[in-house]
N, C-alpha and C positions, 0 to 999 in steps of 0.2 A: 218352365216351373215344373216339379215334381211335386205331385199334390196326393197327400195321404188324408183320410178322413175317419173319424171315430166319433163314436155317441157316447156323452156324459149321462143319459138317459134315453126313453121312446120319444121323446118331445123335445129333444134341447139336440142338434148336432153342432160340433166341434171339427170344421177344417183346417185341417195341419199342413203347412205350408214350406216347401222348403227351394228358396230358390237362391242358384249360387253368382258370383261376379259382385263389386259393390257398387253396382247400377241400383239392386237389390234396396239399396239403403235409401238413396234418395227417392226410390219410385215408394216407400212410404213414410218418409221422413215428416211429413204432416201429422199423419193419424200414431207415431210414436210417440211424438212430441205428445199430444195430445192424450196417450196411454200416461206418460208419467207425470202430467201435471207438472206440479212445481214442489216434487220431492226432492229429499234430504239427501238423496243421491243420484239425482238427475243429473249433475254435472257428469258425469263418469257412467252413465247408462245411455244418454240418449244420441241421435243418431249425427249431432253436429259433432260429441268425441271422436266417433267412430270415425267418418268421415274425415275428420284431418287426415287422423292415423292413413288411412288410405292415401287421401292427395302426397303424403310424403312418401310413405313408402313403398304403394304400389303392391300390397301382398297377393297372388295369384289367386290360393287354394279358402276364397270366401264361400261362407252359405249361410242365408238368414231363412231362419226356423223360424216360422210365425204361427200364431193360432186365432181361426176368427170365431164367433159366433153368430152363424148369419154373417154379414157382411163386418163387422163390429169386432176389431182389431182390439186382442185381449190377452199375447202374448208374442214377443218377440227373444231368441236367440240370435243373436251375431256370431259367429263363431268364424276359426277361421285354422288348418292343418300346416302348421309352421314347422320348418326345421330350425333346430337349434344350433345354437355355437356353441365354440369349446366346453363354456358351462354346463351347458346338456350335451357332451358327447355328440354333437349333431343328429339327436335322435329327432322323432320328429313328435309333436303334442298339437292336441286337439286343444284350443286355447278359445277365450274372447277375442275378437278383434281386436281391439285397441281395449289394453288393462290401465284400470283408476286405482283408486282409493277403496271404492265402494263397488262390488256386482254383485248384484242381489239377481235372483230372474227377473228377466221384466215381463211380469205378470200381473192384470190386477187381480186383486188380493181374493174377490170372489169367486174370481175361475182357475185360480191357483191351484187346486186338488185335482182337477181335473185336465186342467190344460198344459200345465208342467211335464204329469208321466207322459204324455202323447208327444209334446216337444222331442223329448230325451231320447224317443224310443226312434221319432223322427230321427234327430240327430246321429245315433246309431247306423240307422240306415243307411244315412249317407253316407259318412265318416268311415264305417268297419268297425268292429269289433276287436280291433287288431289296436297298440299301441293306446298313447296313454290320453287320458281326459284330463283338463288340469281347468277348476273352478277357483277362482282366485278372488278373497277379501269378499265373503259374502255375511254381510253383517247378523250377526246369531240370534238378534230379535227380530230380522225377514222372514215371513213365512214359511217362504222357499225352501229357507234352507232343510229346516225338518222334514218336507215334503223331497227335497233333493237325495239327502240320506238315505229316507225311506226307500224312496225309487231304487239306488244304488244296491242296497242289501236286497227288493224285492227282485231282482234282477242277478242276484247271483254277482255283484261286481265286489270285485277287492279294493280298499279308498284307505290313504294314510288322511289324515287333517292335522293342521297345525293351526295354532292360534296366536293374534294378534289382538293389538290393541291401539286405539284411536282416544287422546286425550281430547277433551271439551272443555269448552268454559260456557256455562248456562247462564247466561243474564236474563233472558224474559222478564226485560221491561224494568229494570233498575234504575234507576239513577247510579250514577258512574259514582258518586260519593259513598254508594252502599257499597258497588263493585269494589270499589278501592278499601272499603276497611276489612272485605271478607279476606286479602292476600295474607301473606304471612309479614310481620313488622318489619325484619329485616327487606322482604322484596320490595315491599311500600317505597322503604325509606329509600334503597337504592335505584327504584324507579326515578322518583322525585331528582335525586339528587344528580344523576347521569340526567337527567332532561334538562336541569335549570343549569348545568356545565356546557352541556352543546350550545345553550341558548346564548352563552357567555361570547360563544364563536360567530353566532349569527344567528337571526330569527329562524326558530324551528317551524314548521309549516308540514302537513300530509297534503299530498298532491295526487292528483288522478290524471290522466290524459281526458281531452275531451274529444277527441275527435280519434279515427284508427290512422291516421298520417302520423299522429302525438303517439301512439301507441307503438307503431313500429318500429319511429326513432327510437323511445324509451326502450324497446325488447333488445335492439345491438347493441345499448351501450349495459344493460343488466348481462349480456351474454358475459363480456369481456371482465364485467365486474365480479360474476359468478365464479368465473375460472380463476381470477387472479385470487379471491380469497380461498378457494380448495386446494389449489395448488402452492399456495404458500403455507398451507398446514402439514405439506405433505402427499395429497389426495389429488385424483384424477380428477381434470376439468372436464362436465356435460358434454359442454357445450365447442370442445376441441372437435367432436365429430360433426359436418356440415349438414350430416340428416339429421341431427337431434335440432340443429338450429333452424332447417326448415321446418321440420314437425312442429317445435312453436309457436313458429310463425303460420302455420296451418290452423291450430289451434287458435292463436288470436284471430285468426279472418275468419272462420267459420263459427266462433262466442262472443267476436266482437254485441256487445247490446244483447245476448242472448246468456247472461250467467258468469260473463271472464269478471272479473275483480283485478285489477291493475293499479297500485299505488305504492308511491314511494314516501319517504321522510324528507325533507328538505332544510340544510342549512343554508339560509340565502338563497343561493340558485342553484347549490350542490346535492345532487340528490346524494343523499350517503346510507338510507336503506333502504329495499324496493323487496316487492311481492308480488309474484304473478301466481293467482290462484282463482276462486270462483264466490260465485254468491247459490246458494240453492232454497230454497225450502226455509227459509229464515234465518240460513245459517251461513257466515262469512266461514270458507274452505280455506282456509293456510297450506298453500302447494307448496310452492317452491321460492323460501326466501334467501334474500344474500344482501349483501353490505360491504361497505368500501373498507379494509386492510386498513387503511389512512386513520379511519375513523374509529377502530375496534377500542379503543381505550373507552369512549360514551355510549358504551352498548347499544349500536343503532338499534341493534334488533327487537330489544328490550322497551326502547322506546316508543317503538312502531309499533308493536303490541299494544302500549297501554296505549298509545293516539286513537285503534282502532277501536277499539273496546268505549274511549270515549264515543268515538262516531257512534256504534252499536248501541248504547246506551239513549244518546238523540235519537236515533232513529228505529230503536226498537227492534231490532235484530234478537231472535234467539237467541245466538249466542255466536263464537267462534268455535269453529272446529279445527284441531290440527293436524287432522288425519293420519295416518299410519305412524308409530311410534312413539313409542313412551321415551324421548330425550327426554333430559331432568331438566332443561329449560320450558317444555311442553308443559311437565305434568307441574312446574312451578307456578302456570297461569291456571291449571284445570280445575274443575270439581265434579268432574264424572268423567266415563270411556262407555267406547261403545266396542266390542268384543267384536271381531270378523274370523270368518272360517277360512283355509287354504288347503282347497280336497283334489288331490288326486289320485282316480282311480283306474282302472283297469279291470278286463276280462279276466287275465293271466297273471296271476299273483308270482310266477319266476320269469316272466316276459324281462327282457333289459331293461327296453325302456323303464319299466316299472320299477323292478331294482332300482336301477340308476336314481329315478325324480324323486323314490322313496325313500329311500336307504344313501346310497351314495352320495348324491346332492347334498344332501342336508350336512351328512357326515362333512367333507369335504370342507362345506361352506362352516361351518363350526369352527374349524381349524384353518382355515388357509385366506379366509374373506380379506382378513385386513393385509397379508405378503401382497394377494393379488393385486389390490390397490395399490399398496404401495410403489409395486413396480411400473402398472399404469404411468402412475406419477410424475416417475423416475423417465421412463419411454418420452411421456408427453411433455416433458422440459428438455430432453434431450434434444426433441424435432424439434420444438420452438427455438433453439440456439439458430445466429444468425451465424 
């Protein structure tokens, strides 16, 4: 370990911590755990994400930036020096290890002023001063972030940001009869009516796995079901690549009983919509849903929604989150967002990489996102030909 130290006062020292490999993770994946509680973005900060990310893909150039106070674990950076694909030019960027929905720093919130600049300046260290920083989806009412910012400009760095948004549906503790008159009349009524039609097919049911044997069955057959309805729109399947299928499956063995949310819709014994996402902080995460082609006439999707929203309602859930992006099916369930920053900065404001993550990228992706797809598409029905 490479260990840096700095005083937040005469009385108070702050050991800054940086050790690399993702041994790193598991030797304090207790006391992380234990830093974030059972926050609203723990699914995607804490060290069981990280860790899939790793068992799949094995990335070399790790380093976890920690800060203690005394012994008392009160800040962690994961990070990790990736080269990129053709998307990025193969340049290479200082990133999170494994990116979510939500990276806020993982600081608590009273050592945050103090223990964040010593993090960064740690992180520096290691890293170089060379090439680019890339802070992704850090939500704009985290402390962090302003503290993040500040750091950056006190330091002389150059940082584009972009912003996103996260649609919500805030129940806190409704009864699902209230939930249901706040939608709009027409969603109501089309809810209602697409549910009492599949039922026409056979009894509608929401199902969980109970055990992780149930669960990993359930995740091959959502693979297959994911790719057949993207690619019948047109759009590349995930899940054609066999690292994204074991990353998944990384993912569910390491969340298994620790925050995964797994449930599908059920007609009879058909499952015909499924979610695999999280539970956090009171709040049901909408990751990543799909539904069976066969079925799209009775909006599984739509249905699976209001069934959860009933559970949430029973069981008192905050609310549903649907994390990154404002679709018009999202924001048709929401009544709030939660705003996220996407900052990359740099030393060198005409460095390439920099250019490129700040200006060209974005450019690029502006104009060419959906040909790229498209061809994906076109590539990945081509192989699948027998």
């Amino acid at each position: 370990m490479v260990v840096y130290s700095g005083f937040t006062d005469p009385f108070d020292m702050l050991t800054i911590g940086v050790s690399p490999g993702g041994e790193a993770i598991e030797a304090i994946a207790r006391e992380w755990d234990l830093l974030l509680a059972d926050g609203e973005t723990s699914s995607f900060s804490g060290p069981a994400w990280n860790l899939a990310w790793v068992d799949a893909f094995h990335p070399k150039n790790i380093a976890i930036v920690t800060a203690r106070e005394g012994k008392r674990l009160v800040g962690v950076l994961p990070l990790s020096r990736v080269r990129t694909d053709a998307r990025g030019l193969y340049l290479k960027l200082v990133t999170p290890v494994a990116v979510g929905d939500y990276h806020p720093a993982i600081v608590a919130p009273e050592a945050a002023s103090s223990a964040l600049p010593q993090m960064l300046d740690a992180a520096f260290g290691y890293f170089g001063r060379t090439g680019v920083y890339w802070w992704p989806h850090i939500p704009c009412n985290d402390p962090s972030y302003q503290i993040l910012r500040s750091c950056l400009e006190e330091r002389g760095m150059c940082y584009v940001e972009e912003r996103e948004s996260a649609p919500r549906l805030r129940l806190d503790g409704v009864e699902f009869s209230a939930a249901e008159r706040a939608w709009k009349p027409n969603h109501r009524i089309d809810v209602r009516r697409q549910r009492k039609r599949l039922a026409e097919v056979g009894a509608v049911s929401l199902w969980q796995p109970a055990t992780l044997a149930e669960a990993e069955a359930l995740l091959d057959e959502f693979f297959g079901v994911y790719d057949e309805k993207w690619l019948s729109q047109g759009f590349p399947g995930r899940f054609q690549d066999p690292g994204e299928r074991l990353y998944y499956h990384c993912i569910l063995r390491r969340m298994w009983g620790r925050g995964l949310h797994l449930s599908t819709v059920r007609c009879e014994s058909t499952n015909v919509s499924y979610h695999f996402g999280f539970f956090a902080g009171g709040w049901l995460q909408w990751y990543r849903p799909t539904y069976r082609p066969s079925f799209g006439g009775y909006s599984p999707g739509k249905i699976h929604i209001a069934m959860l929203v009933e559970e949430g309602c029973r069981s008192k859930w905050k609310g549903i989150d649907f994390l990154l992006g404002a679709d018009p099916y999202k924001t048709s369930w929401s009544n709030e967002t939660v705003e996220v920053a996407n900052i990359h900065a740099g030393f060198h404001r005409w460095a390439p990489a920099y250019l490129w993550f700040t200006r060209g990228k974005p450019f690029v992706r502006g104009r060419l996102q959906l040909q790229y797809l498209r061809a994906r598409a076109r590539l990945q029905k081509w192989r699948g030909r027998p």
